[in-house]
C-alpha positions as protocol buffer text, in pm:
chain_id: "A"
residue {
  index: 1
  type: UNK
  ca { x: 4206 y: 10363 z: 3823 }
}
residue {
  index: 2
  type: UNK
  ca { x: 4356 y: 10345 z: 3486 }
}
residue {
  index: 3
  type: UNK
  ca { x: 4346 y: 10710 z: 3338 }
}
residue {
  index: 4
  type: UNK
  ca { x: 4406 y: 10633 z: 2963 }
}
residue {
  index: 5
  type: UNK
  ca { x: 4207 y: 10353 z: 2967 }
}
residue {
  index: 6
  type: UNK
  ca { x: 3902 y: 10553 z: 3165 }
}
residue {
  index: 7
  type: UNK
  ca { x: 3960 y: 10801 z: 2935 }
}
residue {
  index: 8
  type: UNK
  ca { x: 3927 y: 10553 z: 2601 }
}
residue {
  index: 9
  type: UNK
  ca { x: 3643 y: 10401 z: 2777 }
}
residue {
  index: 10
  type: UNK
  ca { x: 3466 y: 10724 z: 2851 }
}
residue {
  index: 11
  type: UNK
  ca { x: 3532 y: 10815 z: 2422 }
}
residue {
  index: 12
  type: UNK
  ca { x: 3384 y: 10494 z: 2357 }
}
residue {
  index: 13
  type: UNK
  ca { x: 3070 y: 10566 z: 2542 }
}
residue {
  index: 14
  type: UNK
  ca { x: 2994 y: 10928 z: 2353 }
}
residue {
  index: 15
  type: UNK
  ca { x: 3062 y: 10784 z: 2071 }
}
residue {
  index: 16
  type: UNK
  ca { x: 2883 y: 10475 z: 2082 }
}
residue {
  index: 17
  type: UNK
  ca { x: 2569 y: 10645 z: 2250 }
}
residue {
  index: 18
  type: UNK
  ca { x: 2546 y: 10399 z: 2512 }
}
residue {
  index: 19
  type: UNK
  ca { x: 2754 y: 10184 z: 2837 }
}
residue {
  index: 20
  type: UNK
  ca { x: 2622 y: 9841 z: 2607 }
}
residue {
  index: 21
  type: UNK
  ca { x: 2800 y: 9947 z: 2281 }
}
residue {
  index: 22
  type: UNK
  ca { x: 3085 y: 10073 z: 2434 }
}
residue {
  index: 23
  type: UNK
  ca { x: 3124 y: 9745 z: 2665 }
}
residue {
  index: 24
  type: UNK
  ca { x: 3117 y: 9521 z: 2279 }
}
residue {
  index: 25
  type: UNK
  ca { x: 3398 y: 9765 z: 2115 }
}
residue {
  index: 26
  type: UNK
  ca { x: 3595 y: 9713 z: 2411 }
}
residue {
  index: 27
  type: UNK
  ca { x: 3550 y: 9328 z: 2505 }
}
residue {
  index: 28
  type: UNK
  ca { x: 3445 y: 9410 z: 2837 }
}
residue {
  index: 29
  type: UNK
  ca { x: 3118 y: 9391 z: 3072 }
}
residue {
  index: 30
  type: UNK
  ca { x: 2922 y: 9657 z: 3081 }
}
residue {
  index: 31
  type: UNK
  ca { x: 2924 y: 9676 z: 3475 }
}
residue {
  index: 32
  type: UNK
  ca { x: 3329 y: 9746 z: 3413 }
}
residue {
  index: 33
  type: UNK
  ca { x: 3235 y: 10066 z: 3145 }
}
residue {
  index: 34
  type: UNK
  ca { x: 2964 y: 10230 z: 3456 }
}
residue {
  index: 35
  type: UNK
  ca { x: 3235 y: 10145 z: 3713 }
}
residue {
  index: 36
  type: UNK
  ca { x: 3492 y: 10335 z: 3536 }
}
residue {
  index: 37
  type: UNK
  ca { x: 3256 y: 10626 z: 3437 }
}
residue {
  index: 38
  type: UNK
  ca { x: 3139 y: 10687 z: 3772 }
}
residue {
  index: 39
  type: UNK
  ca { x: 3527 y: 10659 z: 3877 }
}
residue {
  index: 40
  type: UNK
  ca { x: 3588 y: 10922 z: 3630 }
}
residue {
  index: 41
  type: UNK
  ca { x: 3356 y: 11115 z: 3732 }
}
residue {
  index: 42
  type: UNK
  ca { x: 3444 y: 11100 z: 4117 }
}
residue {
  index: 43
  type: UNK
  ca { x: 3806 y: 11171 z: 4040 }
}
residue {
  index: 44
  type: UNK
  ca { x: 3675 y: 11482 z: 3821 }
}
residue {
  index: 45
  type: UNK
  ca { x: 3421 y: 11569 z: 4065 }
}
residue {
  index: 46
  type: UNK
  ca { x: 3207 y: 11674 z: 3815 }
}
residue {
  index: 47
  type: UNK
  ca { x: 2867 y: 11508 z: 3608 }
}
residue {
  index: 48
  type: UNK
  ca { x: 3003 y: 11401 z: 3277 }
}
residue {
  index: 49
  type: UNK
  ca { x: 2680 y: 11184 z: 3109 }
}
residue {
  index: 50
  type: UNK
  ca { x: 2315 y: 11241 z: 3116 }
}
residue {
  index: 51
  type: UNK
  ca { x: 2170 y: 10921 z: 3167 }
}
residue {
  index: 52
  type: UNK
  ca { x: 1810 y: 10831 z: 3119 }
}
residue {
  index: 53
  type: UNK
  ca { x: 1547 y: 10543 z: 3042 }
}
residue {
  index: 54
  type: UNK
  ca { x: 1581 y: 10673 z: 2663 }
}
residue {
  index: 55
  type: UNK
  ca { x: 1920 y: 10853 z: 2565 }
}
residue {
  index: 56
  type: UNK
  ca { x: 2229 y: 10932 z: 2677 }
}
residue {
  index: 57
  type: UNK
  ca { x: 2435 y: 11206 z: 2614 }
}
residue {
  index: 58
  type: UNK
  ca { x: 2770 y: 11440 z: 2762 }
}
residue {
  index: 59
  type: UNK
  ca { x: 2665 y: 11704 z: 2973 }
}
residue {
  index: 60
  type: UNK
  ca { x: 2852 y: 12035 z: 2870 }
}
residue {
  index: 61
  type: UNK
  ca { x: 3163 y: 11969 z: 3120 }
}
residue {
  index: 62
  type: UNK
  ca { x: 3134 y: 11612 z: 2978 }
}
residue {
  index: 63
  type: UNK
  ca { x: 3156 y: 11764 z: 2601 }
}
residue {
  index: 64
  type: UNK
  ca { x: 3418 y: 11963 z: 2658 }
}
residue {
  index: 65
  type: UNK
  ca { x: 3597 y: 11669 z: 2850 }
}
residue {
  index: 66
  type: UNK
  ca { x: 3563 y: 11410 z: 2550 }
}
residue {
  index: 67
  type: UNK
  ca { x: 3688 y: 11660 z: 2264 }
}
residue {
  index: 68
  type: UNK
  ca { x: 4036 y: 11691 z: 2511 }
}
residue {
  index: 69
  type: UNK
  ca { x: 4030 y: 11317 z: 2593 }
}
residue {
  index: 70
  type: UNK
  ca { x: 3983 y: 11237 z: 2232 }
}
residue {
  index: 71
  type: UNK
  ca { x: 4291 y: 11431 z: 2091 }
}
residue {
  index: 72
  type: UNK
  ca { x: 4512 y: 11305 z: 2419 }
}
residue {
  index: 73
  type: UNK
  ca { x: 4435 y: 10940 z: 2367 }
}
residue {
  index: 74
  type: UNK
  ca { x: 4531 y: 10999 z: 1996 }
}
residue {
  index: 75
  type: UNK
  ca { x: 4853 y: 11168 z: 2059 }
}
residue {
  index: 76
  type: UNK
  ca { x: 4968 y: 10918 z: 2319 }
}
residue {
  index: 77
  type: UNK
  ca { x: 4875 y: 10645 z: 2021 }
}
residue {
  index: 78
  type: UNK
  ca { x: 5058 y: 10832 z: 1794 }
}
residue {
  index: 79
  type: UNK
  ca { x: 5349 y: 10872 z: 2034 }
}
residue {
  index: 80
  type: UNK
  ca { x: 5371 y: 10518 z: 2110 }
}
residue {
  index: 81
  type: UNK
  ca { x: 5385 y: 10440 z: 1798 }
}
residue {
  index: 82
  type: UNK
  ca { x: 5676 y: 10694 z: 1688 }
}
residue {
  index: 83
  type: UNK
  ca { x: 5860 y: 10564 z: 1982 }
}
residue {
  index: 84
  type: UNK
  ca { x: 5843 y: 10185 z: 1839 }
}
residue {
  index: 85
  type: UNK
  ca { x: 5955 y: 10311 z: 1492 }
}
residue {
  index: 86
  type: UNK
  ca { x: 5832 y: 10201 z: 1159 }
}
residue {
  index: 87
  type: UNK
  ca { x: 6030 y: 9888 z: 1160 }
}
residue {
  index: 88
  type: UNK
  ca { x: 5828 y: 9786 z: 1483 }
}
residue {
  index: 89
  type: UNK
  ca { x: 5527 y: 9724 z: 1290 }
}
residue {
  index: 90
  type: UNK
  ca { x: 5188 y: 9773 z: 1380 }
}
residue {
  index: 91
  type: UNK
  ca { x: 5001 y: 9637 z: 1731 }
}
residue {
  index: 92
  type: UNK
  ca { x: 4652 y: 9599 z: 1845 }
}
residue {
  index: 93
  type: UNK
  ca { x: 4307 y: 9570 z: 1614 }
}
residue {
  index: 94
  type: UNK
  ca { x: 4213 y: 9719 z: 1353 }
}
residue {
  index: 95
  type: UNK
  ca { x: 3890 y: 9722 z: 1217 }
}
residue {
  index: 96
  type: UNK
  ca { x: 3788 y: 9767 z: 855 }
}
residue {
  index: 97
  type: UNK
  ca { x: 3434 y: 9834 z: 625 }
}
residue {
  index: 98
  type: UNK
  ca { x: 3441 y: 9717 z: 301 }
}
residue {
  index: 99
  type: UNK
  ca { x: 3193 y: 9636 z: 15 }
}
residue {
  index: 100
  type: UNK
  ca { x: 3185 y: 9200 z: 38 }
}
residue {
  index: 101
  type: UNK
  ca { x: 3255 y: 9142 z: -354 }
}
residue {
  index: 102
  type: UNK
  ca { x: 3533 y: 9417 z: -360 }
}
residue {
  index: 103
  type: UNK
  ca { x: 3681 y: 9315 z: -53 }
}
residue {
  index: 104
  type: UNK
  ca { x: 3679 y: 8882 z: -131 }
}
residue {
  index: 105
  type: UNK
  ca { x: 3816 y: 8978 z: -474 }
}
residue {
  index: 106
  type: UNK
  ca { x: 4093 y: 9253 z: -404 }
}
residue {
  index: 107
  type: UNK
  ca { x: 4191 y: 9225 z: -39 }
}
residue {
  index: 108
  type: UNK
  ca { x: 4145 y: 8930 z: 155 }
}
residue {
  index: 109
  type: UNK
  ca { x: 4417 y: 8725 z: -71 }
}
residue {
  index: 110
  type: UNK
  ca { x: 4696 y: 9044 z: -38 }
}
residue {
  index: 111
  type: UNK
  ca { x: 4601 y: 9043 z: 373 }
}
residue {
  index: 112
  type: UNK
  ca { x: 4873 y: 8813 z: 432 }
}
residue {
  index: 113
  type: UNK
  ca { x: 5090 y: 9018 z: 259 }
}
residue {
  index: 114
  type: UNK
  ca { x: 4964 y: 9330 z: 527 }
}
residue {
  index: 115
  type: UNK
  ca { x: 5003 y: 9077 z: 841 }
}
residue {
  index: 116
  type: UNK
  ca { x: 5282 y: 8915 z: 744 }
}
residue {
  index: 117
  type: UNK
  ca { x: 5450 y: 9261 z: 808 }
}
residue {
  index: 118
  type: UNK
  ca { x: 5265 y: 9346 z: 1132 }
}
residue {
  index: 119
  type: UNK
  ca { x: 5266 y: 9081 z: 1310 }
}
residue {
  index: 120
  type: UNK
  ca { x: 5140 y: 9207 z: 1643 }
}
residue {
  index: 121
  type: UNK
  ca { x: 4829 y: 9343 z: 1484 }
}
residue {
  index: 122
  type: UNK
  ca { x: 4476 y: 9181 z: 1444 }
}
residue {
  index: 123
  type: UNK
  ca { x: 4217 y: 9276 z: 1188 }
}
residue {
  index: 124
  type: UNK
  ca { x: 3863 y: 9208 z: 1183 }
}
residue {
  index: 125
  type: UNK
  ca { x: 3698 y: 9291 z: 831 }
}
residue {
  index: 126
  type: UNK
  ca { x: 3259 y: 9409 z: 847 }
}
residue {
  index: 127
  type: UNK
  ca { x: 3195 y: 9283 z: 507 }
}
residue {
  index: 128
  type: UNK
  ca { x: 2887 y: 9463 z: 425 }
}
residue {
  index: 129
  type: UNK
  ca { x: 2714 y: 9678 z: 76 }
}
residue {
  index: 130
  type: UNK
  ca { x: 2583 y: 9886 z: 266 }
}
residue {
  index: 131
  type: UNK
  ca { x: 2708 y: 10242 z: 448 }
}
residue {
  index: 132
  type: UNK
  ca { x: 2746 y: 10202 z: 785 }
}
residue {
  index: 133
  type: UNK
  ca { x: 2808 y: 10445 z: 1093 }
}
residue {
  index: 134
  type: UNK
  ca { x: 3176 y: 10446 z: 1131 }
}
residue {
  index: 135
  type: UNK
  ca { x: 3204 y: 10570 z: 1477 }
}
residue {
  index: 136
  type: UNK
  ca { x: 2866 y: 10336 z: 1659 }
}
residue {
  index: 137
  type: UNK
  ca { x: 3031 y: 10019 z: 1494 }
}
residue {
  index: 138
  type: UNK
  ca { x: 3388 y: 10108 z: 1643 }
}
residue {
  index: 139
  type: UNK
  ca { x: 3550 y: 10109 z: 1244 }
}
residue {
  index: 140
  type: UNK
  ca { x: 3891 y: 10304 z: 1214 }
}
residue {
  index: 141
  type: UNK
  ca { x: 3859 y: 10285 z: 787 }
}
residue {
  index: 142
  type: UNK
  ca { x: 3576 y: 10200 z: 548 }
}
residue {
  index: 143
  type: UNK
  ca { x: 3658 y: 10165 z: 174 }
}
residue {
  index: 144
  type: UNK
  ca { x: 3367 y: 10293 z: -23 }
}
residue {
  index: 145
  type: UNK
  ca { x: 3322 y: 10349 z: -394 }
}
residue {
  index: 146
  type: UNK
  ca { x: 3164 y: 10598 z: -595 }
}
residue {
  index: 147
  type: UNK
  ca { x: 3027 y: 10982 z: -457 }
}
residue {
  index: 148
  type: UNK
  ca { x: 3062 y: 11007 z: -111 }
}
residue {
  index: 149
  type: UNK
  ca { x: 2704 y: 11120 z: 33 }
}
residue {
  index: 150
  type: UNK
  ca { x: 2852 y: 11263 z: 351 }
}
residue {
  index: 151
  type: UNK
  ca { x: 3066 y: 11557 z: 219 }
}
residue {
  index: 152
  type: UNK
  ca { x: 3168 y: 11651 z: 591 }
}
residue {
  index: 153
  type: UNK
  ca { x: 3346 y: 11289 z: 620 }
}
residue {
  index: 154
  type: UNK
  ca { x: 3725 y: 11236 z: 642 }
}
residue {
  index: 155
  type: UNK
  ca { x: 3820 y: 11072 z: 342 }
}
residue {
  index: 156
  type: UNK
  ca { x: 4122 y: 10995 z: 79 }
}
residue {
  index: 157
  type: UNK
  ca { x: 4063 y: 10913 z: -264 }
}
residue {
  index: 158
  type: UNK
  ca { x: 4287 y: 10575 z: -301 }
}
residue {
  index: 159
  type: UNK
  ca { x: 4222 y: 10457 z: -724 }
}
residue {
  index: 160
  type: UNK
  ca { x: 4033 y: 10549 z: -967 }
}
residue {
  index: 161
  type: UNK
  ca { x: 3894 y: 10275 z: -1158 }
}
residue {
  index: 162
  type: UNK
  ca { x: 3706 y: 10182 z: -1518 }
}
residue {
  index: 163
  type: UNK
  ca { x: 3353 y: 10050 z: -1547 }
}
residue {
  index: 164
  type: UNK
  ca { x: 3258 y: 9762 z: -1832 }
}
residue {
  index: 165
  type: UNK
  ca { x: 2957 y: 9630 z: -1964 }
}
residue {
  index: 166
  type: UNK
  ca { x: 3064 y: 9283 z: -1923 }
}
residue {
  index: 167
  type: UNK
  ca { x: 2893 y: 8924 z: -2014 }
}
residue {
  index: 168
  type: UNK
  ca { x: 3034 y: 8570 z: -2068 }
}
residue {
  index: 169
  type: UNK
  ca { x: 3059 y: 8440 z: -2374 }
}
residue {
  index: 170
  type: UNK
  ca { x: 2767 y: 8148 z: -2387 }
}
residue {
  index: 171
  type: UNK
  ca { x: 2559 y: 8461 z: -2284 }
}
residue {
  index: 172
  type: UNK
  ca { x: 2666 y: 8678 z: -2596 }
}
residue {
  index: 173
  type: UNK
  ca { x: 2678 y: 8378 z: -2826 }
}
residue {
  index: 174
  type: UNK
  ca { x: 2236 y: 8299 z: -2743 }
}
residue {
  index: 175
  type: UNK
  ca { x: 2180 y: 8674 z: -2796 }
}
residue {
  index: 176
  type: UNK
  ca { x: 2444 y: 8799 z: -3006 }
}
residue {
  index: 177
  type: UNK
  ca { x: 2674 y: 9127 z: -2934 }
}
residue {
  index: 178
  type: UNK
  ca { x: 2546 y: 9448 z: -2895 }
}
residue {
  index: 179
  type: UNK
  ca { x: 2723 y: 9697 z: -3146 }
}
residue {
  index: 180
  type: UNK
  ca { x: 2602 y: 10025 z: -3005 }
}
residue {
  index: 181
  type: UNK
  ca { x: 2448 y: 10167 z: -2636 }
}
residue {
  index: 182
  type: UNK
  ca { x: 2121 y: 10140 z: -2819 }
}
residue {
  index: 183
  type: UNK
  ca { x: 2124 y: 9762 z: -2901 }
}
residue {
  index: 184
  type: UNK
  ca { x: 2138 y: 9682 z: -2530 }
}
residue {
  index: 185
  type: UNK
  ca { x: 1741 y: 9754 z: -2533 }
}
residue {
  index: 186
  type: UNK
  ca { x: 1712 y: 9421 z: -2658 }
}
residue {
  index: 187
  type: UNK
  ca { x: 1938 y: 9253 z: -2400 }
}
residue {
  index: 188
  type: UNK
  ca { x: 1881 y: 9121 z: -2037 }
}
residue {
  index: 189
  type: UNK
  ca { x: 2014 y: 9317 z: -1829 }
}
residue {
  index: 190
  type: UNK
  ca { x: 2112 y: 9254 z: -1420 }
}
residue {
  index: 191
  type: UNK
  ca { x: 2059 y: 9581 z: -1232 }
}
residue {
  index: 192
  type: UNK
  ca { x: 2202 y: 9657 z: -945 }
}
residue {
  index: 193
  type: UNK
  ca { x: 1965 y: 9864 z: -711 }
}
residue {
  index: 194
  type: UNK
  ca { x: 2176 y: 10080 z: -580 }
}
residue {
  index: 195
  type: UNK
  ca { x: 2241 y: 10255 z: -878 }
}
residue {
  index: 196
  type: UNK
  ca { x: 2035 y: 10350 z: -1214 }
}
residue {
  index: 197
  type: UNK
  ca { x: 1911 y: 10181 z: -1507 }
}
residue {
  index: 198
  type: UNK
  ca { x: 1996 y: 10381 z: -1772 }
}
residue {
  index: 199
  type: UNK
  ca { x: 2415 y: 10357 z: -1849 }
}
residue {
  index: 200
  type: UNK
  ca { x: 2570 y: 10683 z: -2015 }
}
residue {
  index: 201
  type: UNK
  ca { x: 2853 y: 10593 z: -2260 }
}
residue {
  index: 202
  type: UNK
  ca { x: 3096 y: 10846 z: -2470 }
}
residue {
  index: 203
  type: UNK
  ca { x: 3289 y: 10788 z: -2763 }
}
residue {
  index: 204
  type: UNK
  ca { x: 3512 y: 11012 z: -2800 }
}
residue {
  index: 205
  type: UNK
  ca { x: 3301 y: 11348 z: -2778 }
}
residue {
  index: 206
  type: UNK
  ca { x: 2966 y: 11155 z: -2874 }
}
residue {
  index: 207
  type: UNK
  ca { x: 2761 y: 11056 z: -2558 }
}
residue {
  index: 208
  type: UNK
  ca { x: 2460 y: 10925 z: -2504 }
}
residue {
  index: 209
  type: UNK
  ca { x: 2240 y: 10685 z: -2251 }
}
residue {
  index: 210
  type: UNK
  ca { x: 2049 y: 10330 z: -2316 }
}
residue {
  index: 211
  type: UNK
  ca { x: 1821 y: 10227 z: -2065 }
}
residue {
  index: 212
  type: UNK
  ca { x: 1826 y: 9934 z: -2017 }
}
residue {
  index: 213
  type: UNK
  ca { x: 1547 y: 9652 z: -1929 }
}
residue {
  index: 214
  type: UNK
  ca { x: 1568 y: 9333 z: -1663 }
}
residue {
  index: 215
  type: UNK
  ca { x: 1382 y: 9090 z: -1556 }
}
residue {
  index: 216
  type: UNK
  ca { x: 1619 y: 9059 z: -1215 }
}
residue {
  index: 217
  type: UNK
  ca { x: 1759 y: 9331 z: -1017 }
}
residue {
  index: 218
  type: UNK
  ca { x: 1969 y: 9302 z: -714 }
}
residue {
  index: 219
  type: UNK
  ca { x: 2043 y: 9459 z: -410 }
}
residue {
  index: 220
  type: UNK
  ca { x: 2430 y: 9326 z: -369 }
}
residue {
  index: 221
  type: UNK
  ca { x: 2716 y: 9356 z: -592 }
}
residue {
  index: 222
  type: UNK
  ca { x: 2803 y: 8944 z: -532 }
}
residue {
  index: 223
  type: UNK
  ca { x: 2445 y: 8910 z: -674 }
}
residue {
  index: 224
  type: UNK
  ca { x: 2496 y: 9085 z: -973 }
}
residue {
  index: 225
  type: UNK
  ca { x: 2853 y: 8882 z: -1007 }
}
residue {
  index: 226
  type: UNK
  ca { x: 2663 y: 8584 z: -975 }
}
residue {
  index: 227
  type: UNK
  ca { x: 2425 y: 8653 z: -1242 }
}
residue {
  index: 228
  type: UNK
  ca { x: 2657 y: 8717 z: -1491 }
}
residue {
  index: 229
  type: UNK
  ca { x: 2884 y: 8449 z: -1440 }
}
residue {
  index: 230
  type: UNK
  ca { x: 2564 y: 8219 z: -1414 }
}
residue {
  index: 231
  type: UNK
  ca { x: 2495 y: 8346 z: -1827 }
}
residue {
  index: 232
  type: UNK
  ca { x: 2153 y: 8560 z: -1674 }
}
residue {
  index: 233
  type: UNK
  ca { x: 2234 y: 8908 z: -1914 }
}
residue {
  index: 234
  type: UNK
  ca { x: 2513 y: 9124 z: -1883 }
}
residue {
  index: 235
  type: UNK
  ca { x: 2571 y: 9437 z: -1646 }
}
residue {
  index: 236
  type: UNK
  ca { x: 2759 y: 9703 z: -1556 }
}
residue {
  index: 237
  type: UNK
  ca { x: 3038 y: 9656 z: -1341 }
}
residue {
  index: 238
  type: UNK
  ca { x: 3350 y: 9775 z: -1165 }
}
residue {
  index: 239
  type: UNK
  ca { x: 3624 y: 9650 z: -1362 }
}
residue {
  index: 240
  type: UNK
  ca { x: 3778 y: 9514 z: -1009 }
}
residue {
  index: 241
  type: UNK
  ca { x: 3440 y: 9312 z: -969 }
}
residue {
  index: 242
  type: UNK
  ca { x: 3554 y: 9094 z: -1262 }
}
residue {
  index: 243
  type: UNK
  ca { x: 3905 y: 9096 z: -1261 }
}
residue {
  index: 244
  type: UNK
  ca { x: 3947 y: 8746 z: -1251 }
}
residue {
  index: 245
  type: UNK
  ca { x: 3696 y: 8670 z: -1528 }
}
residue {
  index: 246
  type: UNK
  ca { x: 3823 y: 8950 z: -1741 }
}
residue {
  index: 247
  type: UNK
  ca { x: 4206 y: 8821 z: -1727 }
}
residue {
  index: 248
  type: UNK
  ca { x: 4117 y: 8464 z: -1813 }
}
residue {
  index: 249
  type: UNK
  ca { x: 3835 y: 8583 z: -2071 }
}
residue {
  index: 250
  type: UNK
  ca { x: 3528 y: 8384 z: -1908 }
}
residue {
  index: 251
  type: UNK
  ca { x: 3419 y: 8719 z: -1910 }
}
residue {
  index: 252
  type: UNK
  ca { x: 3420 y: 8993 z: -2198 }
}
residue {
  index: 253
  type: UNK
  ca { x: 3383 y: 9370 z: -2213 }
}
residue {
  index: 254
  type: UNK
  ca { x: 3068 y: 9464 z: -2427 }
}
residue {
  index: 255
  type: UNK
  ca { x: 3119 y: 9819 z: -2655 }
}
residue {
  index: 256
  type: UNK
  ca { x: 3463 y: 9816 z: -2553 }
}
residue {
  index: 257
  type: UNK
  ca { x: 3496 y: 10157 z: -2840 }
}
residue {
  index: 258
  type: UNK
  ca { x: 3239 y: 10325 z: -2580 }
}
residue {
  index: 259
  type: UNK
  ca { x: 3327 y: 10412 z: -2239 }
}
residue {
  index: 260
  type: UNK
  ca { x: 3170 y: 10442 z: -1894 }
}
residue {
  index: 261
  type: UNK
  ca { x: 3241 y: 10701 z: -1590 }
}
residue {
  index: 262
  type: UNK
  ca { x: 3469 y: 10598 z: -1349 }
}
residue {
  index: 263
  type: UNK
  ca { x: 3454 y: 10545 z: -1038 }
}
residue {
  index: 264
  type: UNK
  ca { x: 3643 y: 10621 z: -737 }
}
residue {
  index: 265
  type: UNK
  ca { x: 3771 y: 10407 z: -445 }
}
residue {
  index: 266
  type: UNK
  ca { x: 3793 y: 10608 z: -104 }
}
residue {
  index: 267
  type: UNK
  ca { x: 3917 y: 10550 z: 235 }
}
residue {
  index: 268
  type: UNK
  ca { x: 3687 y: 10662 z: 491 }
}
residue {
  index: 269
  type: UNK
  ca { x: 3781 y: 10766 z: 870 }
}
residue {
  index: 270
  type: UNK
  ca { x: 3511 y: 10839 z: 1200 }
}
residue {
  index: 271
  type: UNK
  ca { x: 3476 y: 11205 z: 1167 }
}
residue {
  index: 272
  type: UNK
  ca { x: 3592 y: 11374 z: 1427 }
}
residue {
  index: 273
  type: UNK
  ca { x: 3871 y: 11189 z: 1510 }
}
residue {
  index: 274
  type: UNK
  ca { x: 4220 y: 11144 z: 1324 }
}
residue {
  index: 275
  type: UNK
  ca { x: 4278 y: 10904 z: 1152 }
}
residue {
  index: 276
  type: UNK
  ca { x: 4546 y: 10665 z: 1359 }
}
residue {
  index: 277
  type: UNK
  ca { x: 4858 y: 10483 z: 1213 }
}
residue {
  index: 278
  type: UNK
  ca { x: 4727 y: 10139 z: 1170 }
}
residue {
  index: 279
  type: UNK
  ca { x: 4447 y: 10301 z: 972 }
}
residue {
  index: 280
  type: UNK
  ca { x: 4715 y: 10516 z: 730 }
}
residue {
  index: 281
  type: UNK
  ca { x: 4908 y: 10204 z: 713 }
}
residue {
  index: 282
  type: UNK
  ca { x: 4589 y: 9979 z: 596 }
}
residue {
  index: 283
  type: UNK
  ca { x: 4478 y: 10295 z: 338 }
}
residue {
  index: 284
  type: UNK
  ca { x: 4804 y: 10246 z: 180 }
}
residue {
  index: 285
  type: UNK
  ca { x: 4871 y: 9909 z: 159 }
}
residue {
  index: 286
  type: UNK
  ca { x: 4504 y: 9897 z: -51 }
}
residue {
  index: 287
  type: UNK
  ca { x: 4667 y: 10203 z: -263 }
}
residue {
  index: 288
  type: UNK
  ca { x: 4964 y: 9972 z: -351 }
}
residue {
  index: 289
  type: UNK
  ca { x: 4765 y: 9691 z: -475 }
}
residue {
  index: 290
  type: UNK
  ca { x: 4521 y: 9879 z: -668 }
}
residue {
  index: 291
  type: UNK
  ca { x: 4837 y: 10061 z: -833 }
}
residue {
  index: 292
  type: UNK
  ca { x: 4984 y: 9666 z: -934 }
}
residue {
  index: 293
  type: UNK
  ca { x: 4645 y: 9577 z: -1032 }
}
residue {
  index: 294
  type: UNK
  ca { x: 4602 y: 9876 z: -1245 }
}
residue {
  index: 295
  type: UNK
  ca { x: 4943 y: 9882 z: -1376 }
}
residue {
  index: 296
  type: UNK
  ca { x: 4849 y: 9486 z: -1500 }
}
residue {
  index: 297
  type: UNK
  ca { x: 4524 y: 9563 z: -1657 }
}
């Protein structure tokens, strides 16, 4: 039997919650994850899982086993990976969350860029809006805007970016262009319903809100990118979400004298678990381009 890889196996079981899940993340049968449990356990000679028609869970033993396992597996990772050197590049998978419209837009066309100088290393990208769980869907980083809702997760704060009111211009030139926050009452607006529908704005230190009225709200960022660029009403955006548009001008900022908060871009890691090279690596490749991008806007 393969220690490390009983070990990783065994990780990949706690964490997952089950011998199924853990069988996926690894690419392997599940009849190969209870073998090298029970293995485990026989070498151990102790009862690491409780298993039952319901749940499973670590025993105490079994507890105390995975938090040791966990930060060996990581150190030989890490050590492997100082003996290589940086100029070996990056090996293995790596597996990324990322909001869909963010992630077509900003990422995807600079991954070549990222693979180009890892060659031994595979990626696979969960595009998804919504907030997953890191550690049952095997993820090493998740990039997430805005607040954070988990304040006990592992994260680094990569950009800081602007927010727009944005619209194209056949929209603006059928309704005409709002002059103040309070003239958007008698626009269309597309809501996203994840956040709110009333925008604060600030002019220098004037603020105030407009709530705002639409006819379509939507439940994905790509919808709301849609809309606009279909000439539906304008909305409030991510700068990043329309940095195409906004460079060429098929898109324009509305109230461009009033401002928005910003918000944040974050890399997220599994909590209780360090965060490992490739996932460092991937965190500040997306820092680099974000810094270019901002630099250029």
């Amino acid at each position: 039997m393969d220690r490390l890889q009983a070990m990783t196996t065994f990780i990949r079981v706690v964490d997952t919650g089950s011998f199924s899940a853990a069988a996926r993340q690894l690419r392997i049968g599940q009849p190969a994850v209870s073998k090298a449990i029970a293995q485990l356990e026989d070498r151990l000679q102790v009862r690491l899982l409780v298993r039952s028609s319901h749940a499973l869970s670590p025993t105490n033993a079994g507890l105390r086993f995975y938090e040791r396992a966990r930060l060996a597996i990581q150190e030989v990772d890490e050590a492997e990976q100082e003996a290589r050197g940086a100029g070996a590049g990056l090996s293995g998978r790596l597996r990324v969350s990322a909001a869909t419209t963010f992630a077509r837009l900003m990422i995807i066309p600079r991954l070549p860029e990222f693979l180009a100088k890892h060659p031994s290393l595979d990626i696979d990208v969960l595009l998804d809006d919504r907030v997953i769980d890191l550690v049952a869907e095997g993820i090493d980083i998740a990039l997430r805007m805005g607040t954070l809702s988990d304040s006990t997760a592992i994260a680094r704060k990569l950009a800081t970016g602007g927010r727009s009111v944005v619209a194209t211009a056949a929209y603006l030139a059928r309704t005409g262009l709002p002059k103040t926050p309070a003239d958007l009452a008698h626009h269309h607006a597309l809501v996203y319903s994840q956040l709110d529908d009333t925008w604060s704005f600030r002019k220098g230190d004037v603020k105030t809100t407009a709530a705002v009225r639409g006819r379509v709200r939507l439940s994905a960022a790509e919808g709301i990118r849609a809309g606009v660029l279909a000439d539906m009403g304008l909305a409030v955006t991510s700068d990043w979400m329309f940095a195409p548009e906004l460079a060429s001008g098929a898109v324009r900022r509305v109230l461009p004298d009033w401002t928005l908060p910003t918000i944040d871009l974050w890399a997220v890691f599994p909590t209780g678990r360090l965060a490992s090279a490739k996932a460092r690596a991937f965190a500040e490749f997306v820092e680099d381009i974000l810094s270019v991008e901002s630099a250029a806007t």
